[in-house]
mmCIF file of the N, C-alpha and C atoms, coordinates in Angstrom:
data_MODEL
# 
_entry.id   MODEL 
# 
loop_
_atom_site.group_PDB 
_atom_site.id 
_atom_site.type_symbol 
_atom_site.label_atom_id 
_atom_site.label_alt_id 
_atom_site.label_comp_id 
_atom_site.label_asym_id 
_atom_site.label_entity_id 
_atom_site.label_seq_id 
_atom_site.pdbx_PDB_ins_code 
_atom_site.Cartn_x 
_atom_site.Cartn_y 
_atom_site.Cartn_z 
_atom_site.occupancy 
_atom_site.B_iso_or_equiv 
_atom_site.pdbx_formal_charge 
_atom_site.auth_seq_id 
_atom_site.auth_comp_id 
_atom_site.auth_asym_id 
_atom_site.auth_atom_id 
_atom_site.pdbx_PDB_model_num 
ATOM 1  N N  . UNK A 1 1  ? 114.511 165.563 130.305 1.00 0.00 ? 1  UNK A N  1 
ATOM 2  C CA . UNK A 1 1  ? 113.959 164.757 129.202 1.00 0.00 ? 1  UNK A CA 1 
ATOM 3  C C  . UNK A 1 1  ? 112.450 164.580 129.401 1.00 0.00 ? 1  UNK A C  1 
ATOM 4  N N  . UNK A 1 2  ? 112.020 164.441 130.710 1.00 0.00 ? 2  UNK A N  1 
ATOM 5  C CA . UNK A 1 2  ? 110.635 163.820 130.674 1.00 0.00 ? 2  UNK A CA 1 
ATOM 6  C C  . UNK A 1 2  ? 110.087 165.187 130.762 1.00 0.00 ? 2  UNK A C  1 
ATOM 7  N N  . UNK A 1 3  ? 110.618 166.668 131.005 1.00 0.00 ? 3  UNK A N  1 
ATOM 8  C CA . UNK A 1 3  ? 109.749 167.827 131.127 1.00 0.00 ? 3  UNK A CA 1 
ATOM 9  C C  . UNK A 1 3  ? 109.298 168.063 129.613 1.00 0.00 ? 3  UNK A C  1 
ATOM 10 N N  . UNK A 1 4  ? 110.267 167.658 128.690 1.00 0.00 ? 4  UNK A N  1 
ATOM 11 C CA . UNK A 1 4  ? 110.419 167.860 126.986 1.00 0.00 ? 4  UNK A CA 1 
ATOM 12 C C  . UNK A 1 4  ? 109.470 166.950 126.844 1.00 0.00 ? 4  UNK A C  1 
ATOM 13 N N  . UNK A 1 5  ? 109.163 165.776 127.215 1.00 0.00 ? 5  UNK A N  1 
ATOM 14 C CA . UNK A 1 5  ? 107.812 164.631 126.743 1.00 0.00 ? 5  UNK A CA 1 
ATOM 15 C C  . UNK A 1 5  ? 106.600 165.383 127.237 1.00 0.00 ? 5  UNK A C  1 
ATOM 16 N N  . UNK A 1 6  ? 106.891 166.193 128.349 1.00 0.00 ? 6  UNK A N  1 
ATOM 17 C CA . UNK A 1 6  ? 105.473 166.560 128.805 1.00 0.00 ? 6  UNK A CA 1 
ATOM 18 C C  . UNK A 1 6  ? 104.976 167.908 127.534 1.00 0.00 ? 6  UNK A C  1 
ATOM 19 N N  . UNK A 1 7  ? 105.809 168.701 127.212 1.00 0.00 ? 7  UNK A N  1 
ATOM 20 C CA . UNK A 1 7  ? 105.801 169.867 126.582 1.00 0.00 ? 7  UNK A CA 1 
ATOM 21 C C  . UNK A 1 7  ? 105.261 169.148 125.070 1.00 0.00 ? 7  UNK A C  1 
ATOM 22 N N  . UNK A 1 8  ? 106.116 168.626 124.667 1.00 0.00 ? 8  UNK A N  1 
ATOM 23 C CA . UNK A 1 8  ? 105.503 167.673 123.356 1.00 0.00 ? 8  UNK A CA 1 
ATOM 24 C C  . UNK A 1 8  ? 104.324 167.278 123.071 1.00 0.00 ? 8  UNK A C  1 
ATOM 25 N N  . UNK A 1 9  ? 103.947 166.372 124.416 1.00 0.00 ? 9  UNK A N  1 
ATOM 26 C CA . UNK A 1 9  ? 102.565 165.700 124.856 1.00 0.00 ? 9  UNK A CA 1 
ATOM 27 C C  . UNK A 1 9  ? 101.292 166.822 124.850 1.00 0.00 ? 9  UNK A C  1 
ATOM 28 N N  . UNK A 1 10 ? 101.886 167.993 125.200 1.00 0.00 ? 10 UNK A N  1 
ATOM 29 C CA . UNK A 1 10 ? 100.969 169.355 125.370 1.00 0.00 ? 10 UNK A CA 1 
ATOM 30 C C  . UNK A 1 10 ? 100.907 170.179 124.215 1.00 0.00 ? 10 UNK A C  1 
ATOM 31 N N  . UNK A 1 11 ? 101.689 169.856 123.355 1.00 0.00 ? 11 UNK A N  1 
ATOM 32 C CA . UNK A 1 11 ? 101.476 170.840 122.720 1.00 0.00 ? 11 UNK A CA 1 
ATOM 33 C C  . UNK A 1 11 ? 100.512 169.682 121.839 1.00 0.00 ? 11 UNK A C  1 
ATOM 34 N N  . UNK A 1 12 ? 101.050 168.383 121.439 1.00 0.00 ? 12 UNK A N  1 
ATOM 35 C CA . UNK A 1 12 ? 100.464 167.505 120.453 1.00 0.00 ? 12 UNK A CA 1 
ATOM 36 C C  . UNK A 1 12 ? 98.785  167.664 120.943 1.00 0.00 ? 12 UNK A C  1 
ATOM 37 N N  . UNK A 1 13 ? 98.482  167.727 122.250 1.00 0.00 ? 13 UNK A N  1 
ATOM 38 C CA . UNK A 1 13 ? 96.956  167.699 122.357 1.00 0.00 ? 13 UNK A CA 1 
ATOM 39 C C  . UNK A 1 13 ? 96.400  169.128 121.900 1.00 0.00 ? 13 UNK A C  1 
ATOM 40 N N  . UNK A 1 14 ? 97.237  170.417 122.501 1.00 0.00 ? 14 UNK A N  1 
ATOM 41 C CA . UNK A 1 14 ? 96.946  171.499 122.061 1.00 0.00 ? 14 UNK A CA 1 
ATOM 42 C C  . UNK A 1 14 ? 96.455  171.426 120.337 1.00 0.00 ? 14 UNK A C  1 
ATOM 43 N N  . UNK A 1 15 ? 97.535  170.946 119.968 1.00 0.00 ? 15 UNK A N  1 
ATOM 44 C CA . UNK A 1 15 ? 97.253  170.715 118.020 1.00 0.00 ? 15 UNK A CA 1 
ATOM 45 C C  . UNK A 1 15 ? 96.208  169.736 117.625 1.00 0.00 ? 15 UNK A C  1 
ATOM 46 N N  . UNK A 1 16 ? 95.773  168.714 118.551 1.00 0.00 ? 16 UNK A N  1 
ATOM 47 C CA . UNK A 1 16 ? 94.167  167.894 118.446 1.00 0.00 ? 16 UNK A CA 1 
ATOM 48 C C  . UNK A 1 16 ? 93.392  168.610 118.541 1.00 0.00 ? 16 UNK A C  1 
ATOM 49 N N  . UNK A 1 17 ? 93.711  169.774 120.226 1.00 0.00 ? 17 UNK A N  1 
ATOM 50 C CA . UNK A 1 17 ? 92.273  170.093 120.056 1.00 0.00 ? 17 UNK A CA 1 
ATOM 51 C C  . UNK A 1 17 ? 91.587  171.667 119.160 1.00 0.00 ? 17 UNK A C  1 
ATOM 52 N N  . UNK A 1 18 ? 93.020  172.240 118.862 1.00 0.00 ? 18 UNK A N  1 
ATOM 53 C CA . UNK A 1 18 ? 92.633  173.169 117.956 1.00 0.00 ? 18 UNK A CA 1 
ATOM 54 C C  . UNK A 1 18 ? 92.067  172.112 116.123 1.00 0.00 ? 18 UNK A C  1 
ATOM 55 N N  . UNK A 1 19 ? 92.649  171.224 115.335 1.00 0.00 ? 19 UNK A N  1 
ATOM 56 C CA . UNK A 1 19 ? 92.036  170.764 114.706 1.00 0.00 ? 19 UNK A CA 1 
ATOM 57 C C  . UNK A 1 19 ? 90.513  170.618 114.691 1.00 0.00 ? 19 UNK A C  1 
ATOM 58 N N  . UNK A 1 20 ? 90.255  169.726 116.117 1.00 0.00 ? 20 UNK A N  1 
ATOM 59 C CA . UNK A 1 20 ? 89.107  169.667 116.284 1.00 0.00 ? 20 UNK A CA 1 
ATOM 60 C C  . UNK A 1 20 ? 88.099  170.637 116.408 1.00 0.00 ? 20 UNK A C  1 
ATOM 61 N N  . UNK A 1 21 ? 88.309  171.629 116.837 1.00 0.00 ? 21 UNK A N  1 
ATOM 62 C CA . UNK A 1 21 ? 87.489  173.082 116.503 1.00 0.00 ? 21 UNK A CA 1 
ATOM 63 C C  . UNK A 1 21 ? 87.665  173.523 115.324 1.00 0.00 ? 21 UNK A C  1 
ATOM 64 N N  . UNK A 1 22 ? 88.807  172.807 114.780 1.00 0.00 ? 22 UNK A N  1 
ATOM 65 C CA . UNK A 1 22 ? 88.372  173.996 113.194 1.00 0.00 ? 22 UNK A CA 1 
ATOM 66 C C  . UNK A 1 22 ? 87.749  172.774 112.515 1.00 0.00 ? 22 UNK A C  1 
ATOM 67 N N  . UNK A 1 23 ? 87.629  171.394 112.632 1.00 0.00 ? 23 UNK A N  1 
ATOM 68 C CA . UNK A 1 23 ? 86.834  170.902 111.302 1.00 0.00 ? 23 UNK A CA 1 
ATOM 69 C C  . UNK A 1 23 ? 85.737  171.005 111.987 1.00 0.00 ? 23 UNK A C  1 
ATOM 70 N N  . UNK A 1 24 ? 85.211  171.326 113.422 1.00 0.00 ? 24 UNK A N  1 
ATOM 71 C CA . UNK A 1 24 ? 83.688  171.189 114.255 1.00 0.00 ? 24 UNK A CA 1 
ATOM 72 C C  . UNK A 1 24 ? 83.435  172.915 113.239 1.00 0.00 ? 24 UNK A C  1 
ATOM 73 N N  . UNK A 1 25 ? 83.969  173.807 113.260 1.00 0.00 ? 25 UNK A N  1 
ATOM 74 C CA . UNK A 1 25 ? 83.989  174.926 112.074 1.00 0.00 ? 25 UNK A CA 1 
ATOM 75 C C  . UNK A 1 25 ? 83.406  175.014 110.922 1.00 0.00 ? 25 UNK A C  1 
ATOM 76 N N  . UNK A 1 26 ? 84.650  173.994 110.373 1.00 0.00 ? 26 UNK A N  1 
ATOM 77 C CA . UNK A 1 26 ? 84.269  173.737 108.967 1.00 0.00 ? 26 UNK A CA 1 
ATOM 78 C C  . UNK A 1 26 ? 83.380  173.369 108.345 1.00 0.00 ? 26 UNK A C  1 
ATOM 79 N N  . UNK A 1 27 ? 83.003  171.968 109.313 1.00 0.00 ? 27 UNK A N  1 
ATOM 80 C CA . UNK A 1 27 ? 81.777  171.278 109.040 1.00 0.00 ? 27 UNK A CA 1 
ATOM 81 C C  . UNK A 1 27 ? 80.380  171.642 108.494 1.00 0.00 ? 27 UNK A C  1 
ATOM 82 N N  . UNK A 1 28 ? 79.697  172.589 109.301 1.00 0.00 ? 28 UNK A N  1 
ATOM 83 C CA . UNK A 1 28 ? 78.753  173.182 109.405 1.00 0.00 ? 28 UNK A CA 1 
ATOM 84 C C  . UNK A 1 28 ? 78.684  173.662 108.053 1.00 0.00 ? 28 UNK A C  1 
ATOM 85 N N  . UNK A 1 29 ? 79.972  174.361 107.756 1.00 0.00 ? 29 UNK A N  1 
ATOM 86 C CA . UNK A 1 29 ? 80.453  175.770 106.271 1.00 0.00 ? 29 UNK A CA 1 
ATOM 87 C C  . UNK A 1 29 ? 79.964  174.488 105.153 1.00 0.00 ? 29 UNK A C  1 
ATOM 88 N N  . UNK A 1 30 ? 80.721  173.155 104.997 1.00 0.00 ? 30 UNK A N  1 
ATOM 89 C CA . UNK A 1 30 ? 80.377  172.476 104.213 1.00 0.00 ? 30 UNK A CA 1 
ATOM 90 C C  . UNK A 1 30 ? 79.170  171.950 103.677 1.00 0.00 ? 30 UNK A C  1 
ATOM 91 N N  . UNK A 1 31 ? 78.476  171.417 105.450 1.00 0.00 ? 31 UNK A N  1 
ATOM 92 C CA . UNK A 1 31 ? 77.308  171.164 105.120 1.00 0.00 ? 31 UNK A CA 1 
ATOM 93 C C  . UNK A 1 31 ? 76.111  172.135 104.068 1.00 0.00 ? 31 UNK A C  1 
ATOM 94 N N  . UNK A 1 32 ? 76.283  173.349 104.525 1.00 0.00 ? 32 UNK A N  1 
ATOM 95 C CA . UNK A 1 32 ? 75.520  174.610 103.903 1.00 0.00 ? 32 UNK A CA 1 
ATOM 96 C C  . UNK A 1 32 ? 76.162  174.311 102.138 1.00 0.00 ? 32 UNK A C  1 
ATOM 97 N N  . UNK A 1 33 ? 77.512  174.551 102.081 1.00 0.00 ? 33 UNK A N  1 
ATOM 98 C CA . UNK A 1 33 ? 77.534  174.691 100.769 1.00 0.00 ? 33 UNK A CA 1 
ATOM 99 C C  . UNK A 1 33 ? 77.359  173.001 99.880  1.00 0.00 ? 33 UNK A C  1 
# 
């Protein structure tokens, strides 16, 4: 059970920190247009 919280926990940051690179991405694209 707690290896499944850790996997969860990892992937949930994995999925923060890919978000966070794509709106640090996006951002820039917006600002321009």
């Amino acid at each position: 059970m707690a290896h499944d919280v850790t996997r969860v926990t990892g992937k949930a940051r994995s999925l923060k920190m890919t978000t966070g690179q794509i709106c640090h991405l996006v951002s820039p694209e917006k600002l321009q247009v």
